[in-house]
TIMI-2910 file (N, C-alpha, C, CB; in pm, 1 decimal, decimal comma, always signed):
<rs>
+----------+----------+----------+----------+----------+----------+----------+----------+----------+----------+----------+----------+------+
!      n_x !      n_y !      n_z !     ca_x !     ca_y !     ca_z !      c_x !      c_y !      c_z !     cb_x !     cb_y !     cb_z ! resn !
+----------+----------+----------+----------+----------+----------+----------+----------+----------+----------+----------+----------+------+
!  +3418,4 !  +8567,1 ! +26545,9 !  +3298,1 !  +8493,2 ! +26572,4 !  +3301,2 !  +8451,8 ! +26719,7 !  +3285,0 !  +8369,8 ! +26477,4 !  Unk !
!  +3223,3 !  +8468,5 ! +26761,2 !  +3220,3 !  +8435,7 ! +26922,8 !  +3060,0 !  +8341,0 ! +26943,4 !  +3220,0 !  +8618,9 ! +27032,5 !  Unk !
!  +3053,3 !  +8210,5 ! +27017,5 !  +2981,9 !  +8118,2 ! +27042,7 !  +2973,6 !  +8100,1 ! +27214,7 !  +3035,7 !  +8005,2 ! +26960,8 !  Unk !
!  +2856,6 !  +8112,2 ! +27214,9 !  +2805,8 !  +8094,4 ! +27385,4 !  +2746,0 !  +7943,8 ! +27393,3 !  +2660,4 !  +8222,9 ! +27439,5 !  Unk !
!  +2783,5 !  +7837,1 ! +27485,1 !  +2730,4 !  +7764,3 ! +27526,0 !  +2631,4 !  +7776,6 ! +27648,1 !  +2808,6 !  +7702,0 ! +27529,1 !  Unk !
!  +2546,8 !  +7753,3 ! +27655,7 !  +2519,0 !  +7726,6 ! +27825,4 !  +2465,9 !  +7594,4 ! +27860,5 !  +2406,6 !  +7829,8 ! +27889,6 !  Unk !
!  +2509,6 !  +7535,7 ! +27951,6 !  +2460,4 !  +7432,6 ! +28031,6 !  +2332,8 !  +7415,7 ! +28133,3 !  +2554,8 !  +7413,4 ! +28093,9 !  Unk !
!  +2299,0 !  +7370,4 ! +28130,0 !  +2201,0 !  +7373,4 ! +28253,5 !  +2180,8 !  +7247,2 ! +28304,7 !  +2064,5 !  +7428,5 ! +28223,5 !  Unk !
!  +2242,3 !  +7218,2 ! +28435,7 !  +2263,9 !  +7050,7 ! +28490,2 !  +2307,6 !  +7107,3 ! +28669,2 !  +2445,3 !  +6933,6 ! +28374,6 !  Unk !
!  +2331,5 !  +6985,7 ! +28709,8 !  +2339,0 !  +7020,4 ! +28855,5 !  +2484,0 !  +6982,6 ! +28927,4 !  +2218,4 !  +6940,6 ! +28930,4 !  Unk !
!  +2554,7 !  +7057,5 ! +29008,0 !  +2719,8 !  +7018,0 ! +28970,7 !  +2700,4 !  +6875,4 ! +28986,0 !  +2858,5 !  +7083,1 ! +29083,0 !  Unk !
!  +2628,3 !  +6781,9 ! +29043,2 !  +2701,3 !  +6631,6 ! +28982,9 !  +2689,5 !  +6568,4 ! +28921,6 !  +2717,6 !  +6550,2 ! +29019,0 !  Unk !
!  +2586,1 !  +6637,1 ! +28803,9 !  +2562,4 !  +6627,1 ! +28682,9 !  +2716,3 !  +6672,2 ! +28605,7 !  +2429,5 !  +6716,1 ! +28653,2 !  Unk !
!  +2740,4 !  +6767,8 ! +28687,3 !  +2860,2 !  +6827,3 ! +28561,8 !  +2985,7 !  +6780,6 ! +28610,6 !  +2877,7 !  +7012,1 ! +28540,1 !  Unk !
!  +3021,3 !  +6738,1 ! +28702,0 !  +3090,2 !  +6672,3 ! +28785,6 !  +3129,9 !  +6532,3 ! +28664,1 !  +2993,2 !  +6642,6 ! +28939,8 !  Unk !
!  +3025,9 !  +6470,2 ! +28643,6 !  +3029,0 !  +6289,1 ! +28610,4 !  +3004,2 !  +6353,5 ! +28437,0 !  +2848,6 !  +6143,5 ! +28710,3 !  Unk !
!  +2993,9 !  +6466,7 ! +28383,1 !  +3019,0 !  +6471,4 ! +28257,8 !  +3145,8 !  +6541,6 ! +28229,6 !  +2914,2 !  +6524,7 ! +28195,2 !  Unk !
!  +3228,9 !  +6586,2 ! +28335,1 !  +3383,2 !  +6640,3 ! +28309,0 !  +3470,3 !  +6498,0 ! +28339,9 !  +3435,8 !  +6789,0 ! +28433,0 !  Unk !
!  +3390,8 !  +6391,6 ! +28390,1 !  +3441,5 !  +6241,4 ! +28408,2 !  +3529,5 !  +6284,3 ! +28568,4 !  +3567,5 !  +6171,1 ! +28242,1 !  Unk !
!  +3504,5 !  +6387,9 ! +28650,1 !  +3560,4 !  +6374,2 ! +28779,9 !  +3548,7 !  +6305,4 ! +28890,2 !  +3555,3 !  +6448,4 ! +28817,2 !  Unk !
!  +3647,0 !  +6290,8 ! +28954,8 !  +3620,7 !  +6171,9 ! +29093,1 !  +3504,1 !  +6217,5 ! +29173,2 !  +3761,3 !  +6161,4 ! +29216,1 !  Unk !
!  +3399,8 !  +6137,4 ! +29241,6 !  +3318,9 !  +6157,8 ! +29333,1 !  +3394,5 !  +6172,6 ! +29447,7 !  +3226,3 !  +6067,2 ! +29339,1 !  Unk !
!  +3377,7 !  +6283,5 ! +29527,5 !  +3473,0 !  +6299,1 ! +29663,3 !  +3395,6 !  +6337,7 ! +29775,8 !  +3589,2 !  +6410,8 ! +29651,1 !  Unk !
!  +3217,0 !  +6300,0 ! +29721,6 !  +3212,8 !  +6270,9 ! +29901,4 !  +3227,1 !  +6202,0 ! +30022,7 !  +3150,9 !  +6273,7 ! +29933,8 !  Unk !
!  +3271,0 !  +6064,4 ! +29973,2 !  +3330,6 !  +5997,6 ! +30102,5 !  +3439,9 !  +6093,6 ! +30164,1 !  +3401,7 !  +5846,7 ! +30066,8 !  Unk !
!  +3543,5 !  +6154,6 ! +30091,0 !  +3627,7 !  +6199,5 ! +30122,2 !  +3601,7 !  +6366,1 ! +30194,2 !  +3701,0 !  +6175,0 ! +30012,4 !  Unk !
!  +3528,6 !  +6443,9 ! +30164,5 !  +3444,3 !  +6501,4 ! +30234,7 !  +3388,0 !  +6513,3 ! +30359,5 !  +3389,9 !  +6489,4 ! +30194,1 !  Unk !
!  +3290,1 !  +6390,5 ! +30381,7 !  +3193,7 !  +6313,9 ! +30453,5 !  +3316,8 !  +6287,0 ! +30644,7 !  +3146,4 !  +6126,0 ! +30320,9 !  Unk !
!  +3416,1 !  +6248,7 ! +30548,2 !  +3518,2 !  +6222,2 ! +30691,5 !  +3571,8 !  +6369,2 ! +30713,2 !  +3673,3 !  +6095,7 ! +30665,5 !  Unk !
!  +3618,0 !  +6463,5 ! +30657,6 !  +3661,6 !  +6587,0 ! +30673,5 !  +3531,7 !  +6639,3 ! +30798,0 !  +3671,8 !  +6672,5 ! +30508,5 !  Unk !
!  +3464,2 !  +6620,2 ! +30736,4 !  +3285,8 !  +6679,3 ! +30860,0 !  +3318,1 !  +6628,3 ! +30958,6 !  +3096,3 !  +6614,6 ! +30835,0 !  Unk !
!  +3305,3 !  +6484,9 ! +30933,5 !  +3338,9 !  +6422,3 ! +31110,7 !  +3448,5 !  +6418,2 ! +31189,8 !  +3323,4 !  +6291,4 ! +31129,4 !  Unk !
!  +3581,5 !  +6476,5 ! +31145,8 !  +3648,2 !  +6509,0 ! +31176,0 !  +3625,5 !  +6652,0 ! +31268,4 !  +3706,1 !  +6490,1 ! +31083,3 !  Unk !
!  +3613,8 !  +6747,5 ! +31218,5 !  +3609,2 !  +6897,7 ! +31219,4 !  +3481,8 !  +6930,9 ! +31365,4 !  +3547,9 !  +6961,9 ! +31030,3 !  Unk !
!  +3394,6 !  +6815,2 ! +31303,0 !  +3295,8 !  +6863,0 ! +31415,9 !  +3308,1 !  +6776,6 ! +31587,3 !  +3128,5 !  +6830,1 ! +31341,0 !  Unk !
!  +3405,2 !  +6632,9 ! +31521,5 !  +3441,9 !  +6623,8 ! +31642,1 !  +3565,4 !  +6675,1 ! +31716,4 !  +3435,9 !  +6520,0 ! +31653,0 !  Unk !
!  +3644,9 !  +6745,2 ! +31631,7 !  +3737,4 !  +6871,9 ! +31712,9 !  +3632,4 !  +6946,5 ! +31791,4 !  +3824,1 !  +6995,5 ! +31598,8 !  Unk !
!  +3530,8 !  +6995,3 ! +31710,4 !  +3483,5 !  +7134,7 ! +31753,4 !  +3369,9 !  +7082,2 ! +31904,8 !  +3382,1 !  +7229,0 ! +31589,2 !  Unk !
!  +3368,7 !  +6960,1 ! +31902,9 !  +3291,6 !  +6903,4 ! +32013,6 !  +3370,7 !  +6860,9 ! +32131,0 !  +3216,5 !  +6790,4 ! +31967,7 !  Unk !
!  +3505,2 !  +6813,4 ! +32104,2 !  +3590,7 !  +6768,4 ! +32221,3 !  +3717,1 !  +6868,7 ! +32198,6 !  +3633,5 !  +6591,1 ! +32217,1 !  Unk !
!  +3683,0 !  +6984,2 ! +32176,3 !  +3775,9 !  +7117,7 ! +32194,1 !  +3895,9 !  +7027,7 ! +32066,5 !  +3853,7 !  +7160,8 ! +32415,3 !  Unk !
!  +3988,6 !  +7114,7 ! +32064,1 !  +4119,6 !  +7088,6 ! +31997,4 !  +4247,6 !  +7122,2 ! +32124,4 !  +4131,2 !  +7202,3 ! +31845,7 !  Unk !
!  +4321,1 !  +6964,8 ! +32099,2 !  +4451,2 !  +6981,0 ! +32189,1 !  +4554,6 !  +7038,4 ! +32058,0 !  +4511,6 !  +6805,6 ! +32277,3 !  Unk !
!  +4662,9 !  +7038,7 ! +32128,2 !  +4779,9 !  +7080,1 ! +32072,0 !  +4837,8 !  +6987,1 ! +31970,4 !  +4869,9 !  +7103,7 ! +32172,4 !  Unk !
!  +4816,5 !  +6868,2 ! +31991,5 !  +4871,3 !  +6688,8 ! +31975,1 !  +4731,0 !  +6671,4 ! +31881,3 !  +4881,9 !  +6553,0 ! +32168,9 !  Unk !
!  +4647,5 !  +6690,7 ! +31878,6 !  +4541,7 !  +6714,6 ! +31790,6 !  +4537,6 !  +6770,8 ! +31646,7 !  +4475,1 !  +6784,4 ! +31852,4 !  Unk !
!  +4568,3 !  +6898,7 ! +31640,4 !  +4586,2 !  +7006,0 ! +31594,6 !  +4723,9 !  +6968,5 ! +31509,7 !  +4585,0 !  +7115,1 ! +31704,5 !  Unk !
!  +4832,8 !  +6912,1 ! +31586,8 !  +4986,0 !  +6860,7 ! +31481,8 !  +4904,3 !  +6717,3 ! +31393,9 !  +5178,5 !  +6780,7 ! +31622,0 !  Unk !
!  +4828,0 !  +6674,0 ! +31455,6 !  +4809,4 !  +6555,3 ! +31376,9 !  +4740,7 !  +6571,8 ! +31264,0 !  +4750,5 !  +6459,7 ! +31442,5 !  Unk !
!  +4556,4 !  +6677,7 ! +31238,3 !  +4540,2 !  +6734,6 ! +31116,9 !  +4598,0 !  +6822,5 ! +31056,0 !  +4457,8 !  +6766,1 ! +31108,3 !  Unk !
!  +4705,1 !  +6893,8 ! +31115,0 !  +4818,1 !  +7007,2 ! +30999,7 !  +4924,8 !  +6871,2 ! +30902,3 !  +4980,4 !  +7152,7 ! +31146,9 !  Unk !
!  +4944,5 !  +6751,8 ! +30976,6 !  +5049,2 !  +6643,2 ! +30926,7 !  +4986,6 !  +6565,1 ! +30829,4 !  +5103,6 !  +6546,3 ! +31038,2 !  Unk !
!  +4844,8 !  +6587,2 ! +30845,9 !  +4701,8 !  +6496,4 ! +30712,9 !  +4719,2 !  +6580,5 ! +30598,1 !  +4485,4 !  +6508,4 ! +30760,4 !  Unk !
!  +4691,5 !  +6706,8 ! +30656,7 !  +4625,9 !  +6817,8 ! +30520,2 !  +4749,4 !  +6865,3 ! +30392,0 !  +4567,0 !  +7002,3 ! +30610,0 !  Unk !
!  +4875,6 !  +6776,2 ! +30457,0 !  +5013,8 !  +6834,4 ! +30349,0 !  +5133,0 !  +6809,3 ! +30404,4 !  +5024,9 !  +7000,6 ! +30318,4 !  Unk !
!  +5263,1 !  +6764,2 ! +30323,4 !  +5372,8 !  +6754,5 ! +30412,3 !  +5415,3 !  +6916,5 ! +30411,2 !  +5495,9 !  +6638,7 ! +30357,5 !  Unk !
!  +5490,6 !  +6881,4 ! +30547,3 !  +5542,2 !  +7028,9 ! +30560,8 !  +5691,4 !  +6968,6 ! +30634,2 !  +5423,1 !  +7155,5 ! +30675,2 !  Unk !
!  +5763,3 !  +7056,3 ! +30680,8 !  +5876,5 !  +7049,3 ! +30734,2 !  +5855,3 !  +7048,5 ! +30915,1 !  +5959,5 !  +7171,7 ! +30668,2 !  Unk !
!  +5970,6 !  +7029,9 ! +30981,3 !  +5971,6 !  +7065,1 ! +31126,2 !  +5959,3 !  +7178,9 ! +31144,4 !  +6071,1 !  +7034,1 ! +31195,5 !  Unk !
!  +6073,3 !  +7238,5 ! +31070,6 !  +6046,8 !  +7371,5 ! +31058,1 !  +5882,1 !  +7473,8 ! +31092,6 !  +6086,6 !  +7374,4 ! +30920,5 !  Unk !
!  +5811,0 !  +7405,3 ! +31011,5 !  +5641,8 !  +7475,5 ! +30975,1 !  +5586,1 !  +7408,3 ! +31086,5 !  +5544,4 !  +7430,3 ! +30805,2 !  Unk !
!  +5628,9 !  +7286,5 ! +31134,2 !  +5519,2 !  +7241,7 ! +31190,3 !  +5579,2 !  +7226,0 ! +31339,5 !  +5458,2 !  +7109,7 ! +31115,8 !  Unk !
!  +5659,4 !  +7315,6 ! +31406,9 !  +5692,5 !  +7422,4 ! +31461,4 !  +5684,4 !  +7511,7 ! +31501,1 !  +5719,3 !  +7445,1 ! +31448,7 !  Unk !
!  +5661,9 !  +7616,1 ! +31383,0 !  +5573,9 !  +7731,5 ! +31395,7 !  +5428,9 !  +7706,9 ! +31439,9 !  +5570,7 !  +7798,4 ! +31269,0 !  Unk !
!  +5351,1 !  +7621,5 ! +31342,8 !  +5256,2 !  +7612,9 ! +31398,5 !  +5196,8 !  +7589,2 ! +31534,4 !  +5233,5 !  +7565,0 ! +31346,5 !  Unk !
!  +5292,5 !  +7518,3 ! +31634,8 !  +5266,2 !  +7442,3 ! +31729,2 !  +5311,9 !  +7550,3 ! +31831,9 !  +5331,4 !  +7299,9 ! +31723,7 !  Unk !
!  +5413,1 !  +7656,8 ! +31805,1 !  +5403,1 !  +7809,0 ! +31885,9 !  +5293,6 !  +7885,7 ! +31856,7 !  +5518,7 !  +7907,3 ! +31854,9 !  Unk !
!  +5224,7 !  +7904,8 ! +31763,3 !  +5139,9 !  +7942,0 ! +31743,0 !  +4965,1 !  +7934,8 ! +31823,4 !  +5169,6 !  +7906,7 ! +31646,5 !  Unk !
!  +4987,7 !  +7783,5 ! +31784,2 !  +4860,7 !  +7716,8 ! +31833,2 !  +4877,0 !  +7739,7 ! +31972,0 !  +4840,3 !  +7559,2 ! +31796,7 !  Unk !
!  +4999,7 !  +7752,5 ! +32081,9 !  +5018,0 !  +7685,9 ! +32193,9 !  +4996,8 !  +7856,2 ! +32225,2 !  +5163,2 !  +7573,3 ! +32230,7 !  Unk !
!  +5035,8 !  +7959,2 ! +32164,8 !  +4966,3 !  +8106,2 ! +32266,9 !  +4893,8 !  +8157,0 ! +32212,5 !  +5043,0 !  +8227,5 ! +32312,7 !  Unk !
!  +4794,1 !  +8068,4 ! +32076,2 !  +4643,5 !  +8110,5 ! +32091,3 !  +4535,9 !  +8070,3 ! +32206,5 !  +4584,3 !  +8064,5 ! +31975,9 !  Unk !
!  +4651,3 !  +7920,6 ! +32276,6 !  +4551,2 !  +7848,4 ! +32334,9 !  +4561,5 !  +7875,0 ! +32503,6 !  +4568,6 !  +7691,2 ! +32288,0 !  Unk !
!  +4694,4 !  +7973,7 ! +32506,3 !  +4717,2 !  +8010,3 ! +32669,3 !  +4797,2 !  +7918,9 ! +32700,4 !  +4593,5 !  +8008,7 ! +32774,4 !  Unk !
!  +4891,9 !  +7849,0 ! +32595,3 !  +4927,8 !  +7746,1 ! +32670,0 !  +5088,3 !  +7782,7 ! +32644,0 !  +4861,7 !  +7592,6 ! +32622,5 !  Unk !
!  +5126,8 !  +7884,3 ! +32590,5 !  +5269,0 !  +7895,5 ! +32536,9 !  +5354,9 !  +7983,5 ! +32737,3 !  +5262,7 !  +8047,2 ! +32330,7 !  Unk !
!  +5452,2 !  +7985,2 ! +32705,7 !  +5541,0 !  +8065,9 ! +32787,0 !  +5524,7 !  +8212,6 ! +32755,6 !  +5684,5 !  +8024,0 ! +32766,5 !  Unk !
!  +5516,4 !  +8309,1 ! +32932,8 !  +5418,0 !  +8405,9 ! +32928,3 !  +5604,8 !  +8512,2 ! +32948,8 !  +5246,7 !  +8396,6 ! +33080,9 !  Unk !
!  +5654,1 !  +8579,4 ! +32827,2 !  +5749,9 !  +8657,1 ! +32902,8 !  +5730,9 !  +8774,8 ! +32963,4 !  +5838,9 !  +8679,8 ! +32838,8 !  Unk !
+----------+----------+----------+----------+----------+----------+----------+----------+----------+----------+----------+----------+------+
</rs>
């Protein structure tokens, strides 16, 4: 026997009937974040500080990243 439901609601309709957290404040700052990188460029010291928000990581990773970032940005040592 096989049974089809369908819904028809709007996700925050379905959102507040799965009983999930509202997360656009949390959102809302991610935007203003992102667009004020993308308005006052991204430094290096920038860039370690939202990779250190978004998850712990090790020195190790956040390391790599910061060679990374530094000769996407022209800024690493040229051998």
């Amino acid at each position: 026997m096989k049974v089809t439901v369908d819904f028809d609601c709007t996700p925050e309709e379905a959102r507040r009937f799965m009983g999930l957290p509202d997360l656009t404040p949390v959102h809302q700052a991610y935007i203003e974040r992102m667009q004020k990188a993308a308005s006052e460029g991204l430094t290096p010291e920038y860039f370690t500080e939202i990779m250190k928000t978004w998850g712990p990581m090790s020195e190790g990773t956040m390391n790599m990243w910061r060679t990374m970032f530094d000769q996407m940005s022209g800024g690493g040592k040229k051998k």
